[in-house]
Each structure stands twice: as structure tokens, then as C-alpha cells.
N, CA, C and O of each residue as an XYZ file, in Angstrom:
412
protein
N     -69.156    -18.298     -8.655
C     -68.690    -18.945     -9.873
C     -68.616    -17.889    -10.974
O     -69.539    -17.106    -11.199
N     -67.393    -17.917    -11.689
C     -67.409    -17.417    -13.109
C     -67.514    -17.643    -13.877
O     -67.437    -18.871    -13.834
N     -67.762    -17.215    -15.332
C     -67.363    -17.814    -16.769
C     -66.049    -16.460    -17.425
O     -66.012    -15.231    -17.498
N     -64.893    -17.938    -17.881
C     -64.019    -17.104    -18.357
C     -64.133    -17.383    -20.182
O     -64.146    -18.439    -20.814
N     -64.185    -16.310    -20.525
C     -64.268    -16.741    -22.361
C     -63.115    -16.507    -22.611
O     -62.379    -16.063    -21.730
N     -62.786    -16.684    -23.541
C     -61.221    -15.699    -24.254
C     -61.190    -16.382    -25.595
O     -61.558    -17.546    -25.751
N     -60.714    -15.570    -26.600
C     -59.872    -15.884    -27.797
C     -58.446    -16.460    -28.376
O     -57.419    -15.834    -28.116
N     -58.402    -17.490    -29.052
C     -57.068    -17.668    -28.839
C     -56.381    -18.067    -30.731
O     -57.151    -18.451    -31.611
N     -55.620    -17.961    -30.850
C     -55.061    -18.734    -32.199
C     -54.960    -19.988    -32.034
O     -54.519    -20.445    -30.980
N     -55.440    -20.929    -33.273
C     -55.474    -22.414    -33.140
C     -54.323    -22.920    -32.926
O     -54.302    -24.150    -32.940
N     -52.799    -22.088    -32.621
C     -51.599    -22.814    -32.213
C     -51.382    -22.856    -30.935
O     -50.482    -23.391    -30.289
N     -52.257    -22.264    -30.638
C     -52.169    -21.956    -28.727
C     -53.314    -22.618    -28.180
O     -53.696    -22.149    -27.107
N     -53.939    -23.552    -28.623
C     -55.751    -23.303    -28.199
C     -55.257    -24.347    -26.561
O     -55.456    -24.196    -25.356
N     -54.707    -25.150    -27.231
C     -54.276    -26.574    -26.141
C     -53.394    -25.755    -25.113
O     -54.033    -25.413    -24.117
N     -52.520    -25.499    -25.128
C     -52.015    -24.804    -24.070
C     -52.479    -24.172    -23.114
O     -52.331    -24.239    -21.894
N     -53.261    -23.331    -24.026
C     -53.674    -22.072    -22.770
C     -54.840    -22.960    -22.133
O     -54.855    -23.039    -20.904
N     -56.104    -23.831    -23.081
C     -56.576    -24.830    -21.768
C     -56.019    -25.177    -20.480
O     -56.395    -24.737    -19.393
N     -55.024    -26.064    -20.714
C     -53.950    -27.043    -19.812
C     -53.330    -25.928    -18.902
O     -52.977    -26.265    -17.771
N     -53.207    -24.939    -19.206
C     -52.538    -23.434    -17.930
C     -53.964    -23.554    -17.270
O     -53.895    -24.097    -16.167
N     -55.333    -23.165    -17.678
C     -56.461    -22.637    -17.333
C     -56.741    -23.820    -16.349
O     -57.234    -23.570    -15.249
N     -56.389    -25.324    -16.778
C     -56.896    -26.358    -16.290
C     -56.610    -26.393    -14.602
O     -57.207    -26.406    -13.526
N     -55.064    -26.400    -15.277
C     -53.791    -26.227    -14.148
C     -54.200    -25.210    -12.675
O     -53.870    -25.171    -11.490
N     -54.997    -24.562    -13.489
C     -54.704    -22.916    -12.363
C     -56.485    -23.080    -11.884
O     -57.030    -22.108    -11.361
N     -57.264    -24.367    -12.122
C     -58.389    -24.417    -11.498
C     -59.154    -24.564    -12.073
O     -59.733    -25.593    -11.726
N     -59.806    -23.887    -13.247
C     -60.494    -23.953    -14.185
C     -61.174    -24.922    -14.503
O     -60.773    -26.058    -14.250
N     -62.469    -24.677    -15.189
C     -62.808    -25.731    -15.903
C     -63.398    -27.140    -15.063
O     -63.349    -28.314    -15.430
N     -63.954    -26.568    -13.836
C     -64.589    -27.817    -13.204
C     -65.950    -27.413    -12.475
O     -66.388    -26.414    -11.903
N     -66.461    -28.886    -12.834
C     -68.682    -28.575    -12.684
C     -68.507    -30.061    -11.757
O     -68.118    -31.178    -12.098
N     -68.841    -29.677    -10.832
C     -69.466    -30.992    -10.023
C     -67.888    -31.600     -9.764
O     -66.863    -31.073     -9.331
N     -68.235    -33.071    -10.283
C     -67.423    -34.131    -10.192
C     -67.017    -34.469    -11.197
O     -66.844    -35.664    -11.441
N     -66.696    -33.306    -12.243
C     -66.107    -33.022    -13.674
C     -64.663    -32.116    -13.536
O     -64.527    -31.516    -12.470
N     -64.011    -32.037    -14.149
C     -63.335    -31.317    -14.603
C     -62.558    -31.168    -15.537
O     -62.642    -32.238    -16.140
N     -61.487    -30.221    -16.328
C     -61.386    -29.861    -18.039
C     -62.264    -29.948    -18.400
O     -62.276    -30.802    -19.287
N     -63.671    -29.278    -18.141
C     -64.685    -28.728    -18.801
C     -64.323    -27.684    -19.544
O     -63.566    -26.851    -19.046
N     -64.844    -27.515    -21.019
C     -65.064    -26.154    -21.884
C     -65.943    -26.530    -23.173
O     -66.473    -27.574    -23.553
N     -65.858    -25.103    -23.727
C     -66.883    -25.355    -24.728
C     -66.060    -24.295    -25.602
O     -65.789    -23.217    -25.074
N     -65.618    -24.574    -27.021
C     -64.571    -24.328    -27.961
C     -65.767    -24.005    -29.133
O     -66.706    -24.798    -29.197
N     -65.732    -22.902    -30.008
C     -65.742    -22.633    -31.362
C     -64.422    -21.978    -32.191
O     -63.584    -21.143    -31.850
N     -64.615    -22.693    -33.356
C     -63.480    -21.924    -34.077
C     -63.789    -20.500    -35.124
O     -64.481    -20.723    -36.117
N     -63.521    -19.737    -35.008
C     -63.637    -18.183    -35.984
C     -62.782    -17.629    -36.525
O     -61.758    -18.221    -36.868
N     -62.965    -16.455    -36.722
C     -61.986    -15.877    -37.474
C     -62.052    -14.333    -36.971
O     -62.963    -13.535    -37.191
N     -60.975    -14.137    -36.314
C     -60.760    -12.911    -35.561
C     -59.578    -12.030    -36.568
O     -58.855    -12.505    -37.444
N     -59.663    -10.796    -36.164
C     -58.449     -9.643    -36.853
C     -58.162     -8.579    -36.018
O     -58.765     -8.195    -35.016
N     -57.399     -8.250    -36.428
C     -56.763     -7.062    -35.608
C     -55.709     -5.962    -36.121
O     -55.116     -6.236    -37.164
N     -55.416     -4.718    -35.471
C     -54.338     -4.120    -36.378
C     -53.284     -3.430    -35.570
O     -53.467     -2.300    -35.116
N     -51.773     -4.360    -35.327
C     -50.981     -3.678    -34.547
C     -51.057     -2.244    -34.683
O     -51.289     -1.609    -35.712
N     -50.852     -1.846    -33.617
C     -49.995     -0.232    -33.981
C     -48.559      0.372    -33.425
O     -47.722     -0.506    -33.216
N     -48.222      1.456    -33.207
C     -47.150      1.773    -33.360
C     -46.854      1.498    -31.584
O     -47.808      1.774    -30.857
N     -45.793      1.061    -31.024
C     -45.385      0.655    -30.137
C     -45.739     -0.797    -29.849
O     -45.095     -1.430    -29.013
N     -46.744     -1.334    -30.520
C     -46.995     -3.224    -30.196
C     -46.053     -3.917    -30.389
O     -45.165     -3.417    -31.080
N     -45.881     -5.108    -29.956
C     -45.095     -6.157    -30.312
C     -45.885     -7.281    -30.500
O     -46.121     -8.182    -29.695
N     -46.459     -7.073    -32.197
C     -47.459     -8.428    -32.188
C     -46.629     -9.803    -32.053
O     -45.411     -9.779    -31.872
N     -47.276    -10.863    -32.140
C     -47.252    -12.614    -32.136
C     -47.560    -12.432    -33.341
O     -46.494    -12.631    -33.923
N     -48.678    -12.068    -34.460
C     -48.575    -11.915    -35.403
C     -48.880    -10.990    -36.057
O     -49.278     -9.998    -35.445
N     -48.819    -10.945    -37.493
C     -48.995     -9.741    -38.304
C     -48.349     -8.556    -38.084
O     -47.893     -8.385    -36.953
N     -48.152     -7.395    -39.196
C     -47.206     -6.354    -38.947
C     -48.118     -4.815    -38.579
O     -49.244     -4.462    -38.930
N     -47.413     -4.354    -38.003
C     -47.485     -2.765    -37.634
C     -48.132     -1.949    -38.722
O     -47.599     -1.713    -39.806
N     -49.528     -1.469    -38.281
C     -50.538     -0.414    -39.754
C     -51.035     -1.311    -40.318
O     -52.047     -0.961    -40.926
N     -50.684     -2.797    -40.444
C     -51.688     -3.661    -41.244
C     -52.613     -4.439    -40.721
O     -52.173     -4.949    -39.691
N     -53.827     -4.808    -40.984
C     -55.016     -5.765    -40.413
C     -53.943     -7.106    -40.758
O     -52.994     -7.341    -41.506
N     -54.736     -7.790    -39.721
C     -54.193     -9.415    -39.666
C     -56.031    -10.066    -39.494
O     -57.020     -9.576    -38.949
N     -55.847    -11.115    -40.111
C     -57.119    -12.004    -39.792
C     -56.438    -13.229    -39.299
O     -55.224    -13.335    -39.471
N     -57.091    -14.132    -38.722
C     -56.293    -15.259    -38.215
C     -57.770    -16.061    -37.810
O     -58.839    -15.542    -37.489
N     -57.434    -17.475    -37.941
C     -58.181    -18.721    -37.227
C     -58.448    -18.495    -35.475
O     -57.460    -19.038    -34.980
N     -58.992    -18.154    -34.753
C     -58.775    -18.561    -33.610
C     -60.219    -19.108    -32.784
O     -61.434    -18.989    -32.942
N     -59.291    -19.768    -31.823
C     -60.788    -20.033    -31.247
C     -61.440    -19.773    -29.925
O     -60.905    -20.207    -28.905
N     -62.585    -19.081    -29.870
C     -63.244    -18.892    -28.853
C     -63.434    -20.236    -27.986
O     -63.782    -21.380    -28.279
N     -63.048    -19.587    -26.774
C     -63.027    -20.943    -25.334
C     -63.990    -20.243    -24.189
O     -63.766    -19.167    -23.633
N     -65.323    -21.278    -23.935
C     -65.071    -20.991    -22.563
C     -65.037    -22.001    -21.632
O     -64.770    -23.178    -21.874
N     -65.395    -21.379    -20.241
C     -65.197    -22.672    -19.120
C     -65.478    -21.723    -17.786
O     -65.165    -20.539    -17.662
N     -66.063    -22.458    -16.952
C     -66.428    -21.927    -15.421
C     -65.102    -22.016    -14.729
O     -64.108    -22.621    -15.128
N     -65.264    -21.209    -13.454
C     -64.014    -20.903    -12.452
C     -64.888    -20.609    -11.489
O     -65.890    -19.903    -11.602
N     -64.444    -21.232    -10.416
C     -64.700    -21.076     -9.071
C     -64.025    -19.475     -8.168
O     -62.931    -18.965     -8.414
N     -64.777    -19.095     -7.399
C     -64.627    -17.414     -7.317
C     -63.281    -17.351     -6.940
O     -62.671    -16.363     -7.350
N     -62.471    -18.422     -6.042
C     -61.461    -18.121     -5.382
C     -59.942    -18.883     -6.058
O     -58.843    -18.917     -5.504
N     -60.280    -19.389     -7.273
C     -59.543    -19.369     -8.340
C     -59.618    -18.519     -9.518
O     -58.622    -18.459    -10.239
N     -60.476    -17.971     -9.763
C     -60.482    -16.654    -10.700
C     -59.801    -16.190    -10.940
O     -59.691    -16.118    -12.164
N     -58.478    -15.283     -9.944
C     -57.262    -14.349    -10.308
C     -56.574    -15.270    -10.547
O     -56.272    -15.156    -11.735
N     -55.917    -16.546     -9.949
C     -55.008    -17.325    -11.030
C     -55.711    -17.660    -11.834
O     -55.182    -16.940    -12.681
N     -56.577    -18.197    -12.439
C     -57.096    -18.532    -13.671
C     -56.586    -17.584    -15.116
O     -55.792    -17.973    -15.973
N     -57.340    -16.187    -15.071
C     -56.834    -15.060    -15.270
C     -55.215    -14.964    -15.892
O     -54.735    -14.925    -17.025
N     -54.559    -14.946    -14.227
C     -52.924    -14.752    -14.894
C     -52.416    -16.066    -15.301
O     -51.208    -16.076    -15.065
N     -52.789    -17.145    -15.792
C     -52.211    -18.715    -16.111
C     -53.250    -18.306    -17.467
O     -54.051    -19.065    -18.013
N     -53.061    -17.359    -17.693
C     -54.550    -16.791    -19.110
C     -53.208    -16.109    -20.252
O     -52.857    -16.281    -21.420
N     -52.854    -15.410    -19.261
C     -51.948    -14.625    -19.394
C     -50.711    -15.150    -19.486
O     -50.013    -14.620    -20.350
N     -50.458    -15.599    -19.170
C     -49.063    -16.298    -19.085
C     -49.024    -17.514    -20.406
O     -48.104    -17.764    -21.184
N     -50.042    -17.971    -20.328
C     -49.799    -19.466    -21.387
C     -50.362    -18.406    -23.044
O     -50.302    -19.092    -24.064
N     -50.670    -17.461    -23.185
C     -51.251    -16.993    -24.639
C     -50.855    -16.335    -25.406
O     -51.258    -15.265    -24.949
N     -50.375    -16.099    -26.233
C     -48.556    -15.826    -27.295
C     -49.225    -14.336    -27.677
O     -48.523    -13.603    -28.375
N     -50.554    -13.841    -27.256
C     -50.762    -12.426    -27.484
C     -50.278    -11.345    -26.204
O     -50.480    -11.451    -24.995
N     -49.522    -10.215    -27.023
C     -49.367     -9.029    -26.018
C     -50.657     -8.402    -25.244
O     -50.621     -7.622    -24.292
N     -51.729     -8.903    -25.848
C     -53.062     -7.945    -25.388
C     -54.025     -9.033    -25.484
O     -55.012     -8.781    -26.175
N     -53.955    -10.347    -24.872
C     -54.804    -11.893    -25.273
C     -56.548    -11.242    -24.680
O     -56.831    -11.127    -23.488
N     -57.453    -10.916    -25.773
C     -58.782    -10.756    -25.211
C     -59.680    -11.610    -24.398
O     -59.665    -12.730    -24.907
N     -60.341    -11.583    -23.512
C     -60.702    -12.043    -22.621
C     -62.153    -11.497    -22.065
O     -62.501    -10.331    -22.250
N     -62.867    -12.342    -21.451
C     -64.045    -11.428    -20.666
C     -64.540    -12.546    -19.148
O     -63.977    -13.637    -19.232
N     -65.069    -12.466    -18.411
C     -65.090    -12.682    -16.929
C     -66.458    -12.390    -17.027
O     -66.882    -11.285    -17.369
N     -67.069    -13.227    -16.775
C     -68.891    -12.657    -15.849
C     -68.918    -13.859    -14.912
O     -68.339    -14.946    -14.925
N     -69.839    -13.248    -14.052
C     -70.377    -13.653    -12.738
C     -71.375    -14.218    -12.986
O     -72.090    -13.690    -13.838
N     -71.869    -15.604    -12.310
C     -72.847    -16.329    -12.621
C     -73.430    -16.620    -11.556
O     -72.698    -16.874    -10.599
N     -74.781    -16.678    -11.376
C     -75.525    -16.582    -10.576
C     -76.287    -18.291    -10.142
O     -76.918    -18.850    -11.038
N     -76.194    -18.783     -9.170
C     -76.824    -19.922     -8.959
C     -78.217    -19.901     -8.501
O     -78.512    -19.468     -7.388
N     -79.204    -20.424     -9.450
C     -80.545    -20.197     -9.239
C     -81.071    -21.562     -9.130
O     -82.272    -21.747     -8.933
């Protein structure tokens, strides 16, 4: 089992769930669309060759977004991942993956 976190902008938050859902994600037992959502405030600063979603090239951007996570089963993981990728309006959508241990 994994945990996938990632960041997202509050215009994308629903989407990229419903890809994540889609592609496996997000199921405990005899549950599933499991996650656990905070909202923050993330920034960033294109640079020269990016093609942001938002904000411009040399300048900081701050933005609403919200931290997601949710478990994945080991042998849905890589689609999880690219349905991560695919549903999230960032060129470089941050993300992190750990391994969870059943004790």
C-alpha cells in the first residue's frame, strides 16, 4: 500500500480526485473515494523555458491550493500516478509517494 499526497489549485481539486478515483485510488477496506484535503497557500516562480497554468515567467505566483491525500494499492500506483498527471493543469504538478507498512 501507498500514500499519494499532491498539491493542487482549488480549480482542479475535484478533478484530479475523480482521475485518482478512476485509476484506483482512494480505497480502505469496503470504502472507497477516500481522502483527506487541506487548503493552503502554495507559490512558485516560472522560469525561462516553463509553460506555467499560472503566473508569469521571473515572477513568484502564490495561489490557494490544496493539499490531498489518499492510499493506493501497490499494483495501482503507476496508474494512479499518471491519471495524477494527466487530470492536473500544472507542467510540473508536485507530488510525493511513500510506502506504508502494515503492522
Amino acid at each position: 500500500m501507498y500514500k499519494l499526497c499532491y498539491f493542487v489549485p482549488e480549480s482542479h481539486l475535484e478533478e484530479t480526485k475523480i482521475a485518482l478515483f478512476e485509476a484506483g485510488a482512494g480505497r480502505i477496506g469496503d470504502y472507497d473515494r477516500c481522502a483527506w484535503q487541506c487548503l493552503g497557500q502554495g507559490q512558485f516562480r516560472p522560469l525561462d523555458g516553463s509553460d506555467p497554468f499560472l503566473g508569469k515567467v521571473g515572477e513568484i505566483e502564490k495561489v490557494r491550493e490544496y493539499k490531498v491525500e489518499l492510499v493506493c494499492a501497490d499494483e495501482r500506483i503507476a496508474d494512479a500516478v499518471l491519471a495524477l498527471k494527466q487530470a492536473h493543469p500544472y507542467e510540473e504538478p508536485a507530488y510525493e509517494v511513500y510506502r506504508l507498512e502494515n503492522l
